[in-house]
N, C-alpha and C positions, 0 to 999 in steps of 0.2 A: 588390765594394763591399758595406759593412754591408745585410742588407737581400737581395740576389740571391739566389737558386735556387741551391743546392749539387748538382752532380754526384761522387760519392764513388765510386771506381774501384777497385777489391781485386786487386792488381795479382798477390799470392799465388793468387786460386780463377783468372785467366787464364792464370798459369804451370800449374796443372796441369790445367786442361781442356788447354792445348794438350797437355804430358805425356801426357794421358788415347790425345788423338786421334790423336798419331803415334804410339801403342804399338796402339794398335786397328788404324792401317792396317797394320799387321805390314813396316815398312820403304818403302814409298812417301815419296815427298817430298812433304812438306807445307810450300807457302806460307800462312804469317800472313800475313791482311789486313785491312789497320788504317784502312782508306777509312772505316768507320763514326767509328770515334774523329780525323777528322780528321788523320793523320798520328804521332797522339802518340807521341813518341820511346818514352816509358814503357813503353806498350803495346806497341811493338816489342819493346823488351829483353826483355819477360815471355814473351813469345812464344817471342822465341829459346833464353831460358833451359829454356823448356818443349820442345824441341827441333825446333822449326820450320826448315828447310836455308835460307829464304828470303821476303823480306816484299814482300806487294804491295800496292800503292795505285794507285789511279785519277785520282791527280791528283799533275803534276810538282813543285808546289808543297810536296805532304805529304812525298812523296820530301828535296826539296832541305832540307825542314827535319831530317828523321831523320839525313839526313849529317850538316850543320852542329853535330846535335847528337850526333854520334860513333858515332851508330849504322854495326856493320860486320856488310853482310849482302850477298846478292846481293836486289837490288833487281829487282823484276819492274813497269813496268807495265800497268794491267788496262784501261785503254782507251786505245784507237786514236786516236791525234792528227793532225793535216791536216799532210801534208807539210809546211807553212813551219813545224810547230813540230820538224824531226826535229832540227837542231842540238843543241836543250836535251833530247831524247829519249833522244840517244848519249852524252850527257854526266852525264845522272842517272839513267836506266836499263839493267842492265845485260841485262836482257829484256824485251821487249817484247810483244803480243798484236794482231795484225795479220791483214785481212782483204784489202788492197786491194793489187794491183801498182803504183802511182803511190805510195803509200808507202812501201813497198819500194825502191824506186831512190830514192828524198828521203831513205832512212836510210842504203843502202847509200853514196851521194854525200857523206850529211854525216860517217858515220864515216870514209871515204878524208880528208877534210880533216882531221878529227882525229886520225888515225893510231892509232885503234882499232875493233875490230871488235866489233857487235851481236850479240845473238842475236835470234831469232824463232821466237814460237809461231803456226801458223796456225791462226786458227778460225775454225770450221764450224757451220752453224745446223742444229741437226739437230731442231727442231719448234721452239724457243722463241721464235724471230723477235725475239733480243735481236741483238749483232750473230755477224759470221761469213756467211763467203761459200756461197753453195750447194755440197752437196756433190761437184757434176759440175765444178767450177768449180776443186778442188783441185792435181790433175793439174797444171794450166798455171803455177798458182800455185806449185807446187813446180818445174816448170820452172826458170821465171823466178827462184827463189829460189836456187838451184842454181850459179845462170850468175855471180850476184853477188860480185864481190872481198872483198868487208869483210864480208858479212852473213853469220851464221850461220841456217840453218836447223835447231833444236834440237827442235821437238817439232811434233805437232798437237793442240788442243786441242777445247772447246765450253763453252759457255757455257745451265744447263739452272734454270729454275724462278725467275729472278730476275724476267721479263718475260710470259710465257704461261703461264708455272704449268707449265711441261711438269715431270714428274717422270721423274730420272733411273732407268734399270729396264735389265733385261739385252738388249733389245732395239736401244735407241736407244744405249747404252753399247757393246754389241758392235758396233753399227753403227760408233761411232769407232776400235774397235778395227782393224776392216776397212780406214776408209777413211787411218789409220795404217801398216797393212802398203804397200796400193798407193804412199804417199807414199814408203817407205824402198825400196819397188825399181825407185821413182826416184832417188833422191835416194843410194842405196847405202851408207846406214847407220842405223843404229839411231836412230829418235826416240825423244823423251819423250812419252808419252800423257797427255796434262793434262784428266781425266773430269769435270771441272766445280766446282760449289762445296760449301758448306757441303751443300745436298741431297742430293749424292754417299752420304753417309753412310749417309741409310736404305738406299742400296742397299748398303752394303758391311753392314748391320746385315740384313738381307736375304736377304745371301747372293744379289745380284747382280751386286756389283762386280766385272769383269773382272780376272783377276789381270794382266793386260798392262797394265790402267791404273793406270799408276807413279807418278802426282804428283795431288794434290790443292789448290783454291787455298778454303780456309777462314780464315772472318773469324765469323760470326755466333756459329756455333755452339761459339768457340773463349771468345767475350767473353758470351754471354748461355746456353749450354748448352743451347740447343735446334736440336731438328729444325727445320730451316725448309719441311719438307712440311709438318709437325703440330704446329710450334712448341708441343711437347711436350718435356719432359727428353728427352736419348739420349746413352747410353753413361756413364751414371752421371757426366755433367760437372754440374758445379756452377753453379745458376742467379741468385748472391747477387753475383755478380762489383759490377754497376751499380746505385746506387743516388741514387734523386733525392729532396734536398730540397725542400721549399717553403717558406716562412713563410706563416702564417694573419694577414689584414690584415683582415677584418672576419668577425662571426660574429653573424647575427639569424634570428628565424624569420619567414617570406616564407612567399607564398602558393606553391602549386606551379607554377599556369598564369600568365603573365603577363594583364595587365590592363590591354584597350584593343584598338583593331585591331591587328594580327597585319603582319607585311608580309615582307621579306626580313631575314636577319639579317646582320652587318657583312661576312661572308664570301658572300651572294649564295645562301645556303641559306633555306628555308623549314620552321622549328624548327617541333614539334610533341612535345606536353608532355598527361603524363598529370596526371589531377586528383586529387593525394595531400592533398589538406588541406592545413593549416599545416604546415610542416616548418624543421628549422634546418639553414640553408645556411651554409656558410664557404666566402671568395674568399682563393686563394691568391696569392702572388703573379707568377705565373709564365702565358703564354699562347702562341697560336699562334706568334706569332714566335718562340718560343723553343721548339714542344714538339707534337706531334700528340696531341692530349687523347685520342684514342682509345684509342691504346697504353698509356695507364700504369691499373696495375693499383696501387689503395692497397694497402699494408701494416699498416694503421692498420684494425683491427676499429669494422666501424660505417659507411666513408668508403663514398658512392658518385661516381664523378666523372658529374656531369651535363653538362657542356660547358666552353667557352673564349671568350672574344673575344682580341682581338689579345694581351692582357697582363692577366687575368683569370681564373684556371680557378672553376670555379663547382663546387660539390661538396654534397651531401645527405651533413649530420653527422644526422642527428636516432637515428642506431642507436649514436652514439660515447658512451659512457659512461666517465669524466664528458667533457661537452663538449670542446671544443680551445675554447682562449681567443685571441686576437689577441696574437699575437707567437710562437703555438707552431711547432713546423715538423712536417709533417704529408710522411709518407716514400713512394715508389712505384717498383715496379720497371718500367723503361722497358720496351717492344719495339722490335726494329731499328729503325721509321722512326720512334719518339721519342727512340731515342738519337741517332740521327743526326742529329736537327733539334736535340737539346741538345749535342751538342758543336760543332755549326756556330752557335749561337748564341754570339755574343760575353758578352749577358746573364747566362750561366749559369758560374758558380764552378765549375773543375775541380780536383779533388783529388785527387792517386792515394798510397795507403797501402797 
């Protein structure tokens, strides 16, 4: 609608950061994953284009719409769903990432009705306490996966740096190495090594990444160009890919400190404000609901964002020369969790060029 928050998506610098990232992992398969952008078909294709073997997403939902919209790709998904949903599991993914044996037989049961077979990646928590079953826990796991008619058992994976901050390193990576071998002389063939996520990278920048770990599942740093250790540039990807508009809906000079008692603010925090003098502030039109005001960084020399309410971002112009006036649009580059709270936002205009 006239008036909304534009998100502008460069659908060209995501084809070749992905380009960038499978030519660095020197033939490793690399999953695109499109969980932050909500599924976008778009962002799939660019992906692929940039030569990604396969797309993942976290939700059956983003999947089912990538088909619908013609996307053809091997379909991977990135969280574990409760047995009663494995019917819709085997039907729009064509891999899956599983911890749990009561899963395992709800997927191997629903593919025999459907008269196709899953694959499966098992994962291991190896410090991140994201999920993934303990590593002593594998063995039986593979067992059991082994025994199953319909189910494939295709790799072992982990999951590293999304939840505890663990970072990937030759230690904890060769540990999956390890606990990959023990799995195939059970199971008496070759798995896929699946080393984790966008993080993976600084170790392969590093010169830690295990040449045994053959697949990679990268989304961050494929869409935004950074390390998600240092959410710094790496490997010379491009960082202009996302780009957020605002409109400016009012623009007055206001004191710095608010004025009166003080209490909780709409979100249950207790704000606390330096005393800059008279200053000019512009409210744009865009807020929590739509955006973690933390993440976005202006583009716009001069802008500093000072906070949000629910549908309000509050910002210090008083360094912009000449001012912003009411009605200008005022530009910011997102971080992961404000892009992903702007493309989960219905409020916010997607545009991919």
């Amino acid at each position: 609608m006239q008036g909304d928050p534009l998100l502008t998506v460069d659908l060209g610098a995501i084809e070749h950061n992905a380009r960038r990232v499978v030519e660095a992992l020197g033939g490793r398969q690399v999953v695109g994953v499109t969980k932050v952008t909500c599924g976008a078909p778009e962002v799939a294709r660019a992906m692929l284009r940039g030569g990604c073997g396969a797309i993942g997403d976290s939700r059956l939902a983003n999947i089912a719409r990538m088909r619908a919209a013609g996307v053809r790709a091997p379909f991977w998904l990135l969280r574990a769903m409760p047995p009663e949903a494995a019917e819709e599991v085997v039907s729009l993914a064509d891999v899956s990432l599983q911890s749990e044996v009561v899963t395992l037989r709800a997927l191997d049961a629903a593919s025999a009705r459907a008269g196709i077979r899953h694959a499966v990646v098992a994962m291991v928590d190896l410090g991140d306490l994201r999920e993934g079953m303990m590593p002593d826990s594998l063995s039986e796991f593979v067992r059991v996966a082994a025994r199953l008619q319909h189910l494939d058992l295709i790799g072992v994976g982990t999951s590293l740096t999304c939840f505890g901050g663990v970072v990937p390193d030759a230690e904890n990576l060769g540990r999956l190495v390890r606990l990959a071998a023990d799995a195939e002389a059970v199971i008496g063939r070759r798995l896929v090594v699946s080393g984790g996520m966008s993080s993976s990278l600084d170790a392969l920048v590093a010169g830690e990444l295990p040449a045994r770990v053959d697949n990679l599942r990268i989304g961050e740093s494929i869409l935004l160009g950074v390390s998600t250790v240092s959410r710094t540039p790496i490997l010379g990807l491009r960082t202009d890919a996302i780009t957020l508009e605002a409109p400016v809906v009012e623009v007055a000079r206001k004191p710095s400190v608010p004025q009166g008692r003080v209490a909780q603010d709409a979100f249950g925090g207790r704000p606390a404000f330096a005393d800059r003098g008279q200053r000019s502030r512009a409210i744009c039109a865009i807020g929590r609901q739509d955006v973690v005001p933390e993440g976005l960084t202006p583009l716009d020399v001069g802008v500093e964002v000072l906070g949000a309410s629910s549908d309000h971002l509050v910002l210090d112009v008083e360094g912009v020369s000449p001012p912003p006036a009411v009605g200008d649009k005022l530009r910011f580059r997102p971080s992961y969790g404000a892009t992903l709270a702007l493309f989960t936002s219905p409020y916010v205009e997607k545009r991919f060029v």
